[in-house]
N, C-alpha and C positions, 0 to 999 in steps of 0.2 A: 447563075442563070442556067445550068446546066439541069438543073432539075425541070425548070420550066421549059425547057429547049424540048425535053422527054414528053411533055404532055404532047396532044393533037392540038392542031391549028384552033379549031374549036374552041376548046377546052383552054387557051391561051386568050383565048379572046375574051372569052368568058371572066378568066380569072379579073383581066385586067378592067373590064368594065365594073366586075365587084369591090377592085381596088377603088377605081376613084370614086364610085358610090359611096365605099366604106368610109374614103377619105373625106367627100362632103358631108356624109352625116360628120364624124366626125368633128368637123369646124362647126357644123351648125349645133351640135348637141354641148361644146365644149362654152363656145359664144352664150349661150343659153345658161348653163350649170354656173356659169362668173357670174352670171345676173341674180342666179337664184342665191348662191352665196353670200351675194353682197346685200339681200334682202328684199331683193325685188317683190312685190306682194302678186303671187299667179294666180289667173284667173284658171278657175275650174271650169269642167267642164259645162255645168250649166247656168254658166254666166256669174257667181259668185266669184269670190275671190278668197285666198288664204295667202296666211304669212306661212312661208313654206320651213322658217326657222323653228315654230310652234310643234311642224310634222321631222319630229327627228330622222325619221328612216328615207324620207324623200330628202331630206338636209343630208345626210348621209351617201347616199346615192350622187347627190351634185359633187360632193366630195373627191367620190372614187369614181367617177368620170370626168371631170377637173385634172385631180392630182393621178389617176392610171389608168384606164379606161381607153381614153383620146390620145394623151402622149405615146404609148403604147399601141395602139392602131397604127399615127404613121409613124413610130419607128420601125414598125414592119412592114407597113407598105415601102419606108425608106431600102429595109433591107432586103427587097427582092433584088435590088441592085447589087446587093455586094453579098448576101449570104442568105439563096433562096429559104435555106432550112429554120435558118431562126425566123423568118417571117412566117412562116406556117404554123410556127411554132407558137409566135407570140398572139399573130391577128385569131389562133383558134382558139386562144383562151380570151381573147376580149369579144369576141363570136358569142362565145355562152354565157357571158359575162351581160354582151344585148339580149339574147334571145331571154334571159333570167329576169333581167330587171325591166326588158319592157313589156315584158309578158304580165310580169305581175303592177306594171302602173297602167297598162292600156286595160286589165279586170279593173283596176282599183276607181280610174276613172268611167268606166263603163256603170259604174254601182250611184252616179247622179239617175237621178228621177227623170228629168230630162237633158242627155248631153247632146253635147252640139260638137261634129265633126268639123273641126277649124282645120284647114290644111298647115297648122304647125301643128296638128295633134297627130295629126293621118303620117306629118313627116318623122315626128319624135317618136312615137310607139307603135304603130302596126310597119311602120318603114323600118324602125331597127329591129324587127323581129326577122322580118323578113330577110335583110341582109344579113343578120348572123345565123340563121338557118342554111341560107342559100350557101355561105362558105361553110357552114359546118355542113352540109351533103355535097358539094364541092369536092371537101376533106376526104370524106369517107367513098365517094368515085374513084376518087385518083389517089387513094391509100398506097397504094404501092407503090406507084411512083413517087411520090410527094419523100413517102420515109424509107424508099428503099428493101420493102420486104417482100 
């Protein structure tokens, strides 16, 4: 907590408000990747639907935010509580981790002829960019403090 203690009030509030956002995506995006695993068939963006087992890299993707992605998020939202530095450490690499993978399925589903913004689409991909941006510049504000340099 000592690390956190060194940021400004601000800058504390901040972080904490991006924690429990990170954390509902999180449950919502992990809720979701079980479905897709188990074979749930998704509707695309312009009203179609696919078997998402057919698209190996979005099968892929459910995987490693199922199996690391999410448990990894709140174990470091866990660990602001007992050892600010590995949460910095770990929520920054599942940070790039969203900004990576929703970046490239909010293009991929953008390439329908006609999509349709569903607010699970608005919350799954342009929502995790922006939370893993927002702590990756977070990051890079309070660099010094955060890692001590």
């Amino acid at each position: 907590m000592e690390i956190i203690q060194k940021l400004p009030i601000v800058s504390q509030a901040i972080l904490y408000i991006l924690l429990a956002l990170m954390f509902l995506h999180s449950v919502i995006i992990f809720v979701w990747q079980v479905q897709v695993i188990r074979g749930r068939a998704m509707k695309n963006a312009d009203g179609s639907f696919d078997s998402w087992h057919e698209q190996k890299n979005y099968y892929g993707i459910a995987l490693a935010d199922v199996l690391l992605s999410c448990p990894i998020n709140i174990l470091g939202i866990l660990l602001v509580f007992i050892s600010p530095r590995w949460e910095f450490y770990l929520i920054s690499l599942v940070s790039f981790w969203w900004l990576w993978a929703n970046t490239m399925t909010t293009a991929n589903s953008l390439k329908f002829e006609k999509p349709k913004m569903t607010f699970y689409w608005v919350i799954s991909f342009p929502f995790g960019i922006f939370i893993g941006l927002s702590y990756i510049v977070f990051t890079f504000v309070h660099f010094d403090v955060i890692f001590g340099v």
